[in-house]
VOPAGU-2260 file (C-alpha; in pm, 1 decimal, decimal comma):
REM VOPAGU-2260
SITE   aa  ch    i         X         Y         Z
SITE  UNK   A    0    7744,1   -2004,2   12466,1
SITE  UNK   A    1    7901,0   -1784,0   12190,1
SITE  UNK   A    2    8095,9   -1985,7   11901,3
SITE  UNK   A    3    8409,5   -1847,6   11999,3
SITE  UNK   A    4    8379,3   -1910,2   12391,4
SITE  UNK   A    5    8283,9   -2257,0   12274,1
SITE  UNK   A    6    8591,6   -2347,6   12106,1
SITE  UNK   A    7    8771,9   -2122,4   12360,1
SITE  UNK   A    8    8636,1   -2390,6   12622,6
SITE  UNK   A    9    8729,2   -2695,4   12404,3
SITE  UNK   A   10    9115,7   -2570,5   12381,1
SITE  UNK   A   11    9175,8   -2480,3   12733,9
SITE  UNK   A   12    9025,1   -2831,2   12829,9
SITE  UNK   A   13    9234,2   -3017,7   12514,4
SITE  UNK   A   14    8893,6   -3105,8   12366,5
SITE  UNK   A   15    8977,5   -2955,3   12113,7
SITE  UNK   A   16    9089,9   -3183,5   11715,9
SITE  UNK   A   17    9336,8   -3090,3   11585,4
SITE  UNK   A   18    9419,9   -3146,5   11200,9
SITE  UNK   A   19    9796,2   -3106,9   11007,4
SITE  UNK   A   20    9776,8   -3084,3   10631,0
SITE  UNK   A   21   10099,5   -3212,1   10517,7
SITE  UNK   A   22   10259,4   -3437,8   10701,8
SITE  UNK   A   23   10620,9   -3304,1   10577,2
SITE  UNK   A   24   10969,7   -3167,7   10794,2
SITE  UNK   A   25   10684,9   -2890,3   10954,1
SITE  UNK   A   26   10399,8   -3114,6   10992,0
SITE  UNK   A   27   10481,6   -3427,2   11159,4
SITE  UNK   A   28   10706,2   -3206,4   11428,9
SITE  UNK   A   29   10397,4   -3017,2   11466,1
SITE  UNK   A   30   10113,7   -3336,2   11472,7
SITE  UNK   A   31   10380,5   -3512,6   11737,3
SITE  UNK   A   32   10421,2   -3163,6   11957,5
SITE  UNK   A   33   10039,3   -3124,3   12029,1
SITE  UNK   A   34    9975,7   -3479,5   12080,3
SITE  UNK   A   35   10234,9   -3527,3   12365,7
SITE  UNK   A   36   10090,7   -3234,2   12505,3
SITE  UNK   A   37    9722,2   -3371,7   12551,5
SITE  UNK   A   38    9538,0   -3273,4   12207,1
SITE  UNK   A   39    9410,3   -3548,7   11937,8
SITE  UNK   A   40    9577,0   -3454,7   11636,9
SITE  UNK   A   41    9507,8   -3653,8   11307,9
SITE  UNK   A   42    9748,6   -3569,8   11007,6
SITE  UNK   A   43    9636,7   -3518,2   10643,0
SITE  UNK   A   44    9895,7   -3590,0   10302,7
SITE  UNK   A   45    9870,0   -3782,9   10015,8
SITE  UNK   A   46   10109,9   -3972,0   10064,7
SITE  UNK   A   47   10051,3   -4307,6   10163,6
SITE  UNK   A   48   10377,4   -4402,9   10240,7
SITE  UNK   A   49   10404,0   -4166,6   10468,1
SITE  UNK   A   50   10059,5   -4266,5   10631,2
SITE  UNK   A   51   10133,7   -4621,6   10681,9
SITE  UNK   A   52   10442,8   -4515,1   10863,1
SITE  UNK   A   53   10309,1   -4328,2   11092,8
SITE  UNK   A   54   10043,2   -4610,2   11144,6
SITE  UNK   A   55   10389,8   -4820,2   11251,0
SITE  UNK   A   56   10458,4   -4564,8   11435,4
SITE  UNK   A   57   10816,4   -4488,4   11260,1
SITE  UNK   A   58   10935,5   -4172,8   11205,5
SITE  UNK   A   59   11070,4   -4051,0   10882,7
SITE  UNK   A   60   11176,5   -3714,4   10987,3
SITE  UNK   A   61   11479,4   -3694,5   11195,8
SITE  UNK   A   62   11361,4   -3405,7   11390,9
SITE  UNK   A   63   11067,8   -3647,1   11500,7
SITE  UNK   A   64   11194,8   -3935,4   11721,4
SITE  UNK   A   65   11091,5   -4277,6   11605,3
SITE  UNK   A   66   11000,9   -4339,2   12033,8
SITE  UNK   A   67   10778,9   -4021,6   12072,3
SITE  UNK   A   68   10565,7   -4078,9   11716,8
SITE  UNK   A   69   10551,9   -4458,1   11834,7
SITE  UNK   A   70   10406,7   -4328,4   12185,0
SITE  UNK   A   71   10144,2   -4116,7   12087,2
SITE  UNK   A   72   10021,0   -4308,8   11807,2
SITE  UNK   A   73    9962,7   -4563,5   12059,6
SITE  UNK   A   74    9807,7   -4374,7   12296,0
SITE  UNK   A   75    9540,5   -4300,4   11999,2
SITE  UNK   A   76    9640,5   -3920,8   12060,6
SITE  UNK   A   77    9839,9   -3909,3   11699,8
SITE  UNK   A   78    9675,9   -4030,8   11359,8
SITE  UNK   A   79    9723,7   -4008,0   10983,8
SITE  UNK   A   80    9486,1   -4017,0   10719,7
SITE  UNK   A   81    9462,3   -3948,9   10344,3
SITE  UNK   A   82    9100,2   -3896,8   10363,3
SITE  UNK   A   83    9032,9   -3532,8   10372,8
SITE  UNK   A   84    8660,5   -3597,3   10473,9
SITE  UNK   A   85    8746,8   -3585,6   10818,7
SITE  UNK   A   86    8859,1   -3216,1   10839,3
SITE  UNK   A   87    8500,4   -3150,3   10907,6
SITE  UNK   A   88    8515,3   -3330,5   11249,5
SITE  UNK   A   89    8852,1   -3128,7   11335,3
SITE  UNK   A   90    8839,1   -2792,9   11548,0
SITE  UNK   A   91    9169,6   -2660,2   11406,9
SITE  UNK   A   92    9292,8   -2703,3   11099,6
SITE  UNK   A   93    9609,3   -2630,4   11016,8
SITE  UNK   A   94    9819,8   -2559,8   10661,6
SITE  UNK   A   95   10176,4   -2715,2   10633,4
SITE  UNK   A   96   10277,6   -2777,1   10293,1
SITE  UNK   A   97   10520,9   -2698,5   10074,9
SITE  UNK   A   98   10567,3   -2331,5    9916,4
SITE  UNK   A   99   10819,6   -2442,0    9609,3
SITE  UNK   A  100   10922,9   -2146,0    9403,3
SITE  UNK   A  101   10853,7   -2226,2    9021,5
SITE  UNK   A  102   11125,0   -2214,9    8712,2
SITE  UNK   A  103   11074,7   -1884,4    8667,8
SITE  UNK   A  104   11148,1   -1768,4    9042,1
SITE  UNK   A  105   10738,4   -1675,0    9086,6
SITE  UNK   A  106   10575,1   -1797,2    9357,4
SITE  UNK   A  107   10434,1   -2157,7    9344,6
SITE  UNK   A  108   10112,1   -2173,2    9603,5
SITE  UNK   A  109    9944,6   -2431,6    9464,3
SITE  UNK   A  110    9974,2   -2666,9    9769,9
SITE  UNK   A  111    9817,7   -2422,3    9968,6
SITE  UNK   A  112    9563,1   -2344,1    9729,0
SITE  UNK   A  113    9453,3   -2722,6    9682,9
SITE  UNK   A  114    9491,8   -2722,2   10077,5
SITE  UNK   A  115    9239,2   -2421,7   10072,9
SITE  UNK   A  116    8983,8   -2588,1    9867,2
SITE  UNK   A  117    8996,6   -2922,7   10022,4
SITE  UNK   A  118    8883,1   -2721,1   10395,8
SITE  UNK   A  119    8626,5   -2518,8   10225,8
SITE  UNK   A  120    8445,6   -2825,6   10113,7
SITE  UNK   A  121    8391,3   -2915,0   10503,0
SITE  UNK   A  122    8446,7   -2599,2   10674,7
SITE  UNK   A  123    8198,3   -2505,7   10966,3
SITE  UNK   A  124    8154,0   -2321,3   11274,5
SITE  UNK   A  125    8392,7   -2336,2   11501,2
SITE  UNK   A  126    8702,7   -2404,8   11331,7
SITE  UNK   A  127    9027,1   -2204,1   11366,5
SITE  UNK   A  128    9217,0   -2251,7   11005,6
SITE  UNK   A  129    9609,8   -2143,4   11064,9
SITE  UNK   A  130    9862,2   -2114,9   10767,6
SITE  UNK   A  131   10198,2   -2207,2   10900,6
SITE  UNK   A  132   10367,5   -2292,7   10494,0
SITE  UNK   A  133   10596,5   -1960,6   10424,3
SITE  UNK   A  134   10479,4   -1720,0   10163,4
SITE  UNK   A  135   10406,8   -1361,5   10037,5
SITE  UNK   A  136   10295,1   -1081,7   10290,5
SITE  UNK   A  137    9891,6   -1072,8   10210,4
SITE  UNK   A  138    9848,2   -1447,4   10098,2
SITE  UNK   A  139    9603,3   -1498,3   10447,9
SITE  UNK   A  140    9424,2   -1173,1   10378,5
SITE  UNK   A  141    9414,9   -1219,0    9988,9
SITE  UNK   A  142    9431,9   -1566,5    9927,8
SITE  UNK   A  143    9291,8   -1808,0   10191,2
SITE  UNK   A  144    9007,6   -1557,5   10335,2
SITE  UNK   A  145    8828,8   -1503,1   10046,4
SITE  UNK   A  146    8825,5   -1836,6    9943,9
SITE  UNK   A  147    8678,9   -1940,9   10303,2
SITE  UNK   A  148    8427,3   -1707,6   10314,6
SITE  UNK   A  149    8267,6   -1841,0    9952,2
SITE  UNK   A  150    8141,4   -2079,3   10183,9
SITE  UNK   A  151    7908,0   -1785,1   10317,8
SITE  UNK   A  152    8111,5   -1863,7   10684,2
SITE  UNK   A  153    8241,9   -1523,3   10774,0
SITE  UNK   A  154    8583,9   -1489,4   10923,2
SITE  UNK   A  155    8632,7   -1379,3   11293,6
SITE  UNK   A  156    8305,8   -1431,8   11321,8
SITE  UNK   A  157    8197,0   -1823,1   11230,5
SITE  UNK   A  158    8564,1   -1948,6   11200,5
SITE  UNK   A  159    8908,2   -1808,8   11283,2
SITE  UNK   A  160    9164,1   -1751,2   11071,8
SITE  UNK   A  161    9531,7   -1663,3   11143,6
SITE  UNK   A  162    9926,2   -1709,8   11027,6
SITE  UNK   A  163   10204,1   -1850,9   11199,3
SITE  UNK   A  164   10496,4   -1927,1   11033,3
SITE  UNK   A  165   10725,5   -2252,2   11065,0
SITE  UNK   A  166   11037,0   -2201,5   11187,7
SITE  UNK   A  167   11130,8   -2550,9   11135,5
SITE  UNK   A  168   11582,7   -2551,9   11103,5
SITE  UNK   A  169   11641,3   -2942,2   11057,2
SITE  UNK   A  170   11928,2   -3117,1   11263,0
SITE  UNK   A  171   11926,9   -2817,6   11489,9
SITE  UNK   A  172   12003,1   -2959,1   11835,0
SITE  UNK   A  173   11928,7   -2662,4   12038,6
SITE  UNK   A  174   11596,8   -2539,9   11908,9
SITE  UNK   A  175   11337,7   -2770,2   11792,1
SITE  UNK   A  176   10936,0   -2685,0   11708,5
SITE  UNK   A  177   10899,9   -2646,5   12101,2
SITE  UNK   A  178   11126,3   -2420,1   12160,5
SITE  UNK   A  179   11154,3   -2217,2   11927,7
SITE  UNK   A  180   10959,8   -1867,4   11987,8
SITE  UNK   A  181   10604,0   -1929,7   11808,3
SITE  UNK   A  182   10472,7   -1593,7   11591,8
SITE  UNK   A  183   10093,0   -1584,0   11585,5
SITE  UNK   A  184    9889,5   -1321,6   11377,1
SITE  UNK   A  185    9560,2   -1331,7   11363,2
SITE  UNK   A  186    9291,3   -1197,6   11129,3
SITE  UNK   A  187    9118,8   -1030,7   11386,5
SITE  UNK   A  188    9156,5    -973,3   11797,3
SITE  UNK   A  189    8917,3   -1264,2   11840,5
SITE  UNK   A  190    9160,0   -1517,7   11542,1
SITE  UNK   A  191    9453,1   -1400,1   11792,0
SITE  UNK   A  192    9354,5   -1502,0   12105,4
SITE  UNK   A  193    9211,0   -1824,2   12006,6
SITE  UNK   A  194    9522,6   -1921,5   11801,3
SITE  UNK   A  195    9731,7   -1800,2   12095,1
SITE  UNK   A  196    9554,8   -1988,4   12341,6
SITE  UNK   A  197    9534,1   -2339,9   12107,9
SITE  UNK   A  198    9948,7   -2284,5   12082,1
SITE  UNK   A  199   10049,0   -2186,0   12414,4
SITE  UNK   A  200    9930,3   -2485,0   12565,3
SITE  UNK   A  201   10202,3   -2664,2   12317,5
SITE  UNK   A  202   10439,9   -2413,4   12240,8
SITE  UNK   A  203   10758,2   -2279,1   12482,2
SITE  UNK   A  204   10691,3   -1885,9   12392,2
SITE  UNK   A  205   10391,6   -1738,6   12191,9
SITE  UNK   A  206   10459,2   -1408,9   11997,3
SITE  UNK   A  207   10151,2   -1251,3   11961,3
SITE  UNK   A  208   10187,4    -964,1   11652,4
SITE  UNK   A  209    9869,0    -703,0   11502,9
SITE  UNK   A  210    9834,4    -934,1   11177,7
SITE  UNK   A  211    9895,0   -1197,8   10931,8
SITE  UNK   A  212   10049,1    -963,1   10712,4
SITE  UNK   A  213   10320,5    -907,0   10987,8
SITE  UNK   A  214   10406,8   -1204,4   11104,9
SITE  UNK   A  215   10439,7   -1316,4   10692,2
SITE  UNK   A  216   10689,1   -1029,9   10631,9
SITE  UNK   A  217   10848,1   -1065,1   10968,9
SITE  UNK   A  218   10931,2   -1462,0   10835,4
SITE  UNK   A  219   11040,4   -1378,7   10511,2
SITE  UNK   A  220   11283,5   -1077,6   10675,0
SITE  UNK   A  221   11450,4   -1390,0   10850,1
SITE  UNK   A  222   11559,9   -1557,5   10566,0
SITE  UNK   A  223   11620,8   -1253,9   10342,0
SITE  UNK   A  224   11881,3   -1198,8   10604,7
SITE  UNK   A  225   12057,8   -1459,4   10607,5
SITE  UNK   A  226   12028,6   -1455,5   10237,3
SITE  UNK   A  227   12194,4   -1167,3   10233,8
SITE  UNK   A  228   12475,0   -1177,1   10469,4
SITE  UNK   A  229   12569,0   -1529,9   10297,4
SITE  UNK   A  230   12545,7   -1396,7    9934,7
SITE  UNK   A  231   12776,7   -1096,9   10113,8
SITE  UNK   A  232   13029,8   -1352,1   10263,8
SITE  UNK   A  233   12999,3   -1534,7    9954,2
SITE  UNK   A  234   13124,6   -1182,4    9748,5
SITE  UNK   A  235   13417,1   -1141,7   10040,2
SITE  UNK   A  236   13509,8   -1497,7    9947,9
SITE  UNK   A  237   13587,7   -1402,4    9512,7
SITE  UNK   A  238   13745,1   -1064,3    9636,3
SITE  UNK   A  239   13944,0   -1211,0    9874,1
SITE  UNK   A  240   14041,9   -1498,6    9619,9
SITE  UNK   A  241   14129,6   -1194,8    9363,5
SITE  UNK   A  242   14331,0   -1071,4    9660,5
SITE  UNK   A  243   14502,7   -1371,4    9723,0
SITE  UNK   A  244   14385,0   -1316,5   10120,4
SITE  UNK   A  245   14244,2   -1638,7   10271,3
SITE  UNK   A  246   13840,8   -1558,6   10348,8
SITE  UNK   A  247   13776,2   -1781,0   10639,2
SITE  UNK   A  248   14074,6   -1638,4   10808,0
SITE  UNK   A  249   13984,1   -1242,1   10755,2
SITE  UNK   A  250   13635,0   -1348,3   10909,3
SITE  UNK   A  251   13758,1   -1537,0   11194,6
SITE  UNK   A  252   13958,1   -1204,4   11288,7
SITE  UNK   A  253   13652,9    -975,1   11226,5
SITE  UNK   A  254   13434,7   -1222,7   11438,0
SITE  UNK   A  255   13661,5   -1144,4   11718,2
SITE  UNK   A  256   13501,2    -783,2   11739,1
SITE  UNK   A  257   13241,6    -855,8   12071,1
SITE  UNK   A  258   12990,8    -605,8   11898,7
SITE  UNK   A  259   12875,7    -491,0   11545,4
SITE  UNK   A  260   12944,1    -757,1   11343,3
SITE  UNK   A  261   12770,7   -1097,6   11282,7
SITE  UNK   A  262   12990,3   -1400,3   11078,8
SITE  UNK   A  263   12852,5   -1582,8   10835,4
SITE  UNK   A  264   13033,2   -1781,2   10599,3
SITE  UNK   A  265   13126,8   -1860,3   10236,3
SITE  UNK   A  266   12968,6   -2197,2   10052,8
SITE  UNK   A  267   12891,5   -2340,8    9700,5
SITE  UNK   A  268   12562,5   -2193,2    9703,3
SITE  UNK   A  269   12243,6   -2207,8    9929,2
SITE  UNK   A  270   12020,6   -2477,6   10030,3
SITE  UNK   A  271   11740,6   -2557,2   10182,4
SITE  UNK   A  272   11359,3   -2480,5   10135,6
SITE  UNK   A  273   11374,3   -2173,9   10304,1
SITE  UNK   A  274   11708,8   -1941,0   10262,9
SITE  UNK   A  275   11740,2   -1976,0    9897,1
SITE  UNK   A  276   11336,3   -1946,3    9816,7
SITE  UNK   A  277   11158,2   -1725,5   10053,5
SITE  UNK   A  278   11287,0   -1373,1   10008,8
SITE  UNK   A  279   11170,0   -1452,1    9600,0
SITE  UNK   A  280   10858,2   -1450,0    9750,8
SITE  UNK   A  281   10886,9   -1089,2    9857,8
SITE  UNK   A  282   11115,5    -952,6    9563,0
SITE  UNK   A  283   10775,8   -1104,6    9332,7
SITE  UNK   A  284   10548,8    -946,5    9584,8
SITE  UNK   A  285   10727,9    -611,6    9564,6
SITE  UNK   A  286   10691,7    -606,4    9139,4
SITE  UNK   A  287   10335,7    -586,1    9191,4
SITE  UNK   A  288   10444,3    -251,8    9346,0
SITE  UNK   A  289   10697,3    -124,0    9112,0
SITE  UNK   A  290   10960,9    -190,1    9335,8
SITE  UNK   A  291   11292,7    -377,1    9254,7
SITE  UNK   A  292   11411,4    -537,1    9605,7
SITE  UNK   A  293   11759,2    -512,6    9502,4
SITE  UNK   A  294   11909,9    -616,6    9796,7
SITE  UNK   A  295   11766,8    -945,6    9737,3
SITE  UNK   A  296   11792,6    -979,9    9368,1
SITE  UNK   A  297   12183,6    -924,2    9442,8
SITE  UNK   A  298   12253,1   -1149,4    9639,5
SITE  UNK   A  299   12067,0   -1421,1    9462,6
SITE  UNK   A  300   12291,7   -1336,6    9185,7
SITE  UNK   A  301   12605,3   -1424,8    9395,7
SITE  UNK   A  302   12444,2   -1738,5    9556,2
SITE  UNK   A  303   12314,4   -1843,4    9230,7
SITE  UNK   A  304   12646,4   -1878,7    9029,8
SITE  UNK   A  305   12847,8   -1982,6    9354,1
SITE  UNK   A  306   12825,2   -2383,0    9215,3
SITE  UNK   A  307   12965,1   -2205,8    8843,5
SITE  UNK   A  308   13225,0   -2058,1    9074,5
SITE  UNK   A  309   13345,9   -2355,1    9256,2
SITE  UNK   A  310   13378,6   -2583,2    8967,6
SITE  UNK   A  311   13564,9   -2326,7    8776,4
SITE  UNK   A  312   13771,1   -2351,7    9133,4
SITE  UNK   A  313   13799,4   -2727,6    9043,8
SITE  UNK   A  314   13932,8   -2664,9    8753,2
SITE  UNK   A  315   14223,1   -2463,5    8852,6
SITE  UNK   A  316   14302,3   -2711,8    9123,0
SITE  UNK   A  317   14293,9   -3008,2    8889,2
SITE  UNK   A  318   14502,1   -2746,6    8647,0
SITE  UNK   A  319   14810,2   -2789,6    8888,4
SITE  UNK   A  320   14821,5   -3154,6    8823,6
SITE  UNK   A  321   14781,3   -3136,5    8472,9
SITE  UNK   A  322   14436,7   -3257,1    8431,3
SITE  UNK   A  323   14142,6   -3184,4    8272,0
SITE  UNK   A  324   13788,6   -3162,3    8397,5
SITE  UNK   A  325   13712,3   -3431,9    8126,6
SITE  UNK   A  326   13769,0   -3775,4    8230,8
SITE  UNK   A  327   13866,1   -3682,0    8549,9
SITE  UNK   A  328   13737,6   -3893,2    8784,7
SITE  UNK   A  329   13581,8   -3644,9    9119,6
SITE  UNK   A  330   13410,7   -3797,3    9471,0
SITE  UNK   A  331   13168,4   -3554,4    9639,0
SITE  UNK   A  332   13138,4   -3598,6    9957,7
SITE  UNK   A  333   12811,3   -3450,2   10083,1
SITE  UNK   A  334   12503,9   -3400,0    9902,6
SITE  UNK   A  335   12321,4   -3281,7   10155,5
SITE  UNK   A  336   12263,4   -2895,3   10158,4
SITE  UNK   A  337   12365,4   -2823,3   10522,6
SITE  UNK   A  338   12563,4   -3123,4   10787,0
SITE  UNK   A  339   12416,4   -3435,6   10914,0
SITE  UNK   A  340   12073,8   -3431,6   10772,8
SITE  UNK   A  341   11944,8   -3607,6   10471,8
SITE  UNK   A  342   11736,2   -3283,4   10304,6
SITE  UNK   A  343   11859,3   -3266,3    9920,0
SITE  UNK   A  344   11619,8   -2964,0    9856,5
SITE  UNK   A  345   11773,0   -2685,1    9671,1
SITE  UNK   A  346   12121,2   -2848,5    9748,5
SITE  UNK   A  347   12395,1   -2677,3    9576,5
SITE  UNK   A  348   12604,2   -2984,2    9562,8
SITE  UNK   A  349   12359,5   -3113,0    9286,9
SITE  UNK   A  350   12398,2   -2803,7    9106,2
SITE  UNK   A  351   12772,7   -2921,6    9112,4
SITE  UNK   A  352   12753,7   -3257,7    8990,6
SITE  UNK   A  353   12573,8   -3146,5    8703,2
SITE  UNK   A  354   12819,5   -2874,9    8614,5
SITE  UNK   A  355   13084,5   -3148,4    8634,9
SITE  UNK   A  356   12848,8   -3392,6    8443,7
SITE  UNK   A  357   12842,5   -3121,9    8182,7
SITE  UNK   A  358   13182,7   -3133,8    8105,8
SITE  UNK   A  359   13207,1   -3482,0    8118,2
SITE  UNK   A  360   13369,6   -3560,7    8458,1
SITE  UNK   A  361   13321,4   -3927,9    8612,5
SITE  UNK   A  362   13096,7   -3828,6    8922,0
SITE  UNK   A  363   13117,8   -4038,7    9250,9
SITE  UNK   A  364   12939,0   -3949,3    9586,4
SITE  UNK   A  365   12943,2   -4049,0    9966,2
SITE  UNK   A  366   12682,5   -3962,6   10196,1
SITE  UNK   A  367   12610,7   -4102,6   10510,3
SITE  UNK   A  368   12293,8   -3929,9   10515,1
SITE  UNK   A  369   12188,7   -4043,6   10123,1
SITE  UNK   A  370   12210,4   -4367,4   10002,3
SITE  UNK   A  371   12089,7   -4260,2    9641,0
SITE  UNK   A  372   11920,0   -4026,4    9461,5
SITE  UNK   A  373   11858,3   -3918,2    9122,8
SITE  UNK   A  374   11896,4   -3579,4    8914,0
SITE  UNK   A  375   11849,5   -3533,5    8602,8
SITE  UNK   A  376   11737,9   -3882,4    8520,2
SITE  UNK   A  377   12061,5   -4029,9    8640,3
SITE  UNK   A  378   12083,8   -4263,7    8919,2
SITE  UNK   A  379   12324,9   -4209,3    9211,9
SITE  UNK   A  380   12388,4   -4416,5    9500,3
SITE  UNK   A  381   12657,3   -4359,8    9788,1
SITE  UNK   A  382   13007,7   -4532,4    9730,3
SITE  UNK   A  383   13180,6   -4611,5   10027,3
SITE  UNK   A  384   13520,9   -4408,4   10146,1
SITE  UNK   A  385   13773,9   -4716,9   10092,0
SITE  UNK   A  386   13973,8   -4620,4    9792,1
SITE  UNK   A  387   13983,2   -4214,8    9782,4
SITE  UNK   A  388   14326,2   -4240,4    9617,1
SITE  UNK   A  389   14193,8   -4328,9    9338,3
SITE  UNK   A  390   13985,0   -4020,1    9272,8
SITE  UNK   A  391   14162,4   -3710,8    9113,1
SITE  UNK   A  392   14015,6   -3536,5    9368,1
SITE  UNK   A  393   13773,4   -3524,3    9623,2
SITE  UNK   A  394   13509,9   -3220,7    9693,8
SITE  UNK   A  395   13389,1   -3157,7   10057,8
SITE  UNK   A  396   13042,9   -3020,7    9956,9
SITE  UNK   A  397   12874,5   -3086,5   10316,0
SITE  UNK   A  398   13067,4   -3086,2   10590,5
SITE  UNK   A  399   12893,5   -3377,0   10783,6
SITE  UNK   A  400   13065,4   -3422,3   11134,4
SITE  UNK   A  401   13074,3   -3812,9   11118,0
SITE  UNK   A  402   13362,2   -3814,3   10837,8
SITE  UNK   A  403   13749,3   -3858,9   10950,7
SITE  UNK   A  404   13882,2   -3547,9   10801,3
SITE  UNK   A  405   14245,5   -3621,8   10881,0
SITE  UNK   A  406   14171,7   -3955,2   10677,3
SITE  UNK   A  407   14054,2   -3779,0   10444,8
SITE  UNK   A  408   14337,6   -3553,9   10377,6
SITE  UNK   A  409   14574,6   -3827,0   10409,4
SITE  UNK   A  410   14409,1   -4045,8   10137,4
SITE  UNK   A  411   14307,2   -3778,9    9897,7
SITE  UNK   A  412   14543,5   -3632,2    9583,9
SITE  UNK   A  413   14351,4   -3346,0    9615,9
SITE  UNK   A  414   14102,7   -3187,5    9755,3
SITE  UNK   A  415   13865,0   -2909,7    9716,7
SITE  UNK   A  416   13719,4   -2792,1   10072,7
SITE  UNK   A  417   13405,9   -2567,2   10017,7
SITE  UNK   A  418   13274,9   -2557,5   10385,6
SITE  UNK   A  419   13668,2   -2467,0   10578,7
SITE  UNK   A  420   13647,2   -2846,3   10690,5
SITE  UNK   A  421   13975,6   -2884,0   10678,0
SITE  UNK   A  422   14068,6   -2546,5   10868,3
SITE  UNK   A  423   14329,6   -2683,6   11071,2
SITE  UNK   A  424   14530,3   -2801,2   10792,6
SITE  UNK   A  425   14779,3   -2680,5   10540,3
SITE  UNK   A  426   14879,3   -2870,3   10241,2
SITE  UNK   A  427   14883,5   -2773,3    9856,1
SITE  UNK   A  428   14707,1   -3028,8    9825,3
SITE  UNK   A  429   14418,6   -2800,5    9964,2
SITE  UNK   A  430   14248,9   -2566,2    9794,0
SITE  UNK   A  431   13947,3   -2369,8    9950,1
SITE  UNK   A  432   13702,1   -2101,1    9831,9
């Protein structure tokens, strides 16, 4: 029997290991998906902590349920190891870890670079290797084949290689890593159908594109979108400001059009792993080329100084009472970067609190979500929402559905509302983006 009929045999009959490097918000919704459906899947981090917890069979991902990790790490269908010796024994392999950008806005693949190295040590036969971590168009072609095939294994041939991205939105209720259409592009004809077949037998609807390369850009296009359109409803939001024209009321009305327009809405800057990074990873991509993506690079501009923007907001509203931005003492609520999750990455509410720590403010938080955290080696931990009149005012930075807004207004001197919390009230006590 050929190599690839053999593993073709092993998948259809959930024979088949599979292994998850990084055990992160893609990972352990991945590891837990293909063990409920049938597959032994053992996970691979570093971090211990997150090992052992998965050994107790506790979730530390919200997306993951505490009941379903607990079930199939019983059932001996779900492991988690930091010994990378055993990717030899798996069939698939594949790549989930983080794709930071660095200081400089490049592109930081280190992660899957390290991930790279650590398969090539035990790669074999019969192994399908799938990057799922978001990155430049070419990185499977360019980066991870080559590196593979120093092993003298040849790809397509002796082991299958192939990207699909995550499409991983935390606290999304609707779609989770099930459900959510699955893009697949292999290498070659032979990398597709074998990655097809391992994800169908997991996966709600399979995608099937003519190459890595595709279903890269086609990733990145999804979150230079939305970049976009936000960085463009973050522009409507300053004009309309200048205008003295409420925003979230001028696209309410144009959202009533039933075709040709799509709303998206103001906020004090993006979050998130994904919106804020990934379409850098094509604007670097493209200088290589010669080419300035200036779509992108605009809109970064916008969502990039929307935290300067909103504390210089601040300070107007705190202007109407008389007060300065020194010594004034300001609760953010929400540190979160988007509602009822805990994810601080790229959060532009910390971007905020160290504006206002800049000029000297007395910084408070709540967040039901974050107990503490720290930035910029200070230490922050969640105050509770007893006393809010005796803040100067109070910033709505995540809008996370559990808090009492109506309490809020009613206990609150003032308030700044970033997210339109507050929509159905009026007050000058208010003041919005």
């Amino acid at each position: 029997m050929s190599t690839e009929n053999s593993l073709l045999l092993k998948i259809k009959e959930k024979n088949a290991a599979v292994g998850i490097i990084g055990l992160g918000y893609v990972g352990l919704p991945l590891g837990v998906e293909f063990a409920l459906s049938g597959y032994n899947v053992k996970g691979f981090d570093l971090d211990q902590k997150k090992i052992t917890s998965i050994k107790d069979g506790i979730s530390y991902i919200k997306d993951v349920l505490t009941e379903e990790l607990s079930k199939v790490v019983k059932s001996g269908n779900f492991s988690a190891t930091t010994n990378f010796d055993e990717l030899s024994e798996m069939d698939a392999i594949i790549i989930c870890v983080p794709t930071p950008l660095r200081k400089t806005k490049d592109p930081d693949i280190s992660y899957v670079v390290s991930a790279t190295k650590e398969i090539a040590k035990r790669l074999r036969k019969e192994q399908i290797i799938v990057l799922e971590s978001t990155t430049y168009p070419g990185t499977t072609e360019e980066l991870i084949k080559p590196q593979l095939e120093e092993t003298g294994l040849i790809a397509g041939k002796d082991f299958f290689l192939a990207f699909s991205p995550e499409r991983v939105d935390p606290g999304n209720k609707n779609y989770k890593t099930k459900n959510t259409p699955k893009l697949i592009g292999g290498l070659t004809k032979n990398c597709l159908e074998l990655t097809t077949e391992l994800y169908k037998n997991v996966m709600e609807k399979i995608v099937p594109v003519s190459s890595p390369k595709v279903a890269e850009m086609a990733k990145i296009l999804e979150n230079t979108f939305r970049a976009i359109n936000i960085g463009l409803a973050n522009e409507t939001a300053i004009i309309c400001d200048k205008l003295d024209i409420n925003v979230w009321e001028v696209i309410d009305a144009a959202a009533t059009k039933p075709f040709g327009f799509m709303p998206f809405y103001p906020g004090p800057g993006l979050g998130g792993h994904c919106i804020p990074i990934d379409p850098q990873y094509l604007s670097w991509k493209l200088k290589y080329y010669n080419y300035n993506a200036r779509f992108i690079e605009i809109a970064d501009e916008i969502n990039s100084k929307m935290p300067e923007y909103v504390v210089q907001k601040i300070a107007d509203a705190l202007n109407t009472v008389k007060k300065p931005i020194n010594g004034s003492k300001i609760l953010i609520l929400g540190v979160a970067y988007k509602p009822d999750i805990s994810d601080l990455r790229e959060s532009p509410a910390l971007d905020i609190i160290s504006l206002l720590s800049e000029k000297n403010a007395e910084i408070f938080y709540n967040d039901p979500y974050v107990p503490e955290f720290n930035e910029n080696d200070f230490s922050f931990k969640s105050t509770n929402l007893d006393n809010l009149d005796q803040y100067d005012i109070v910033i709505i930075a995540t809008n996370h559905s559990s808090y009492d807004y109506n309490d809020i207004f009613n206990k609150s001197k003032l308030i700044f509302d970033t997210r339109n919390a507050l929509k159905n009230l009026d007050s000058e006590k208010i003041f919005r983006i």
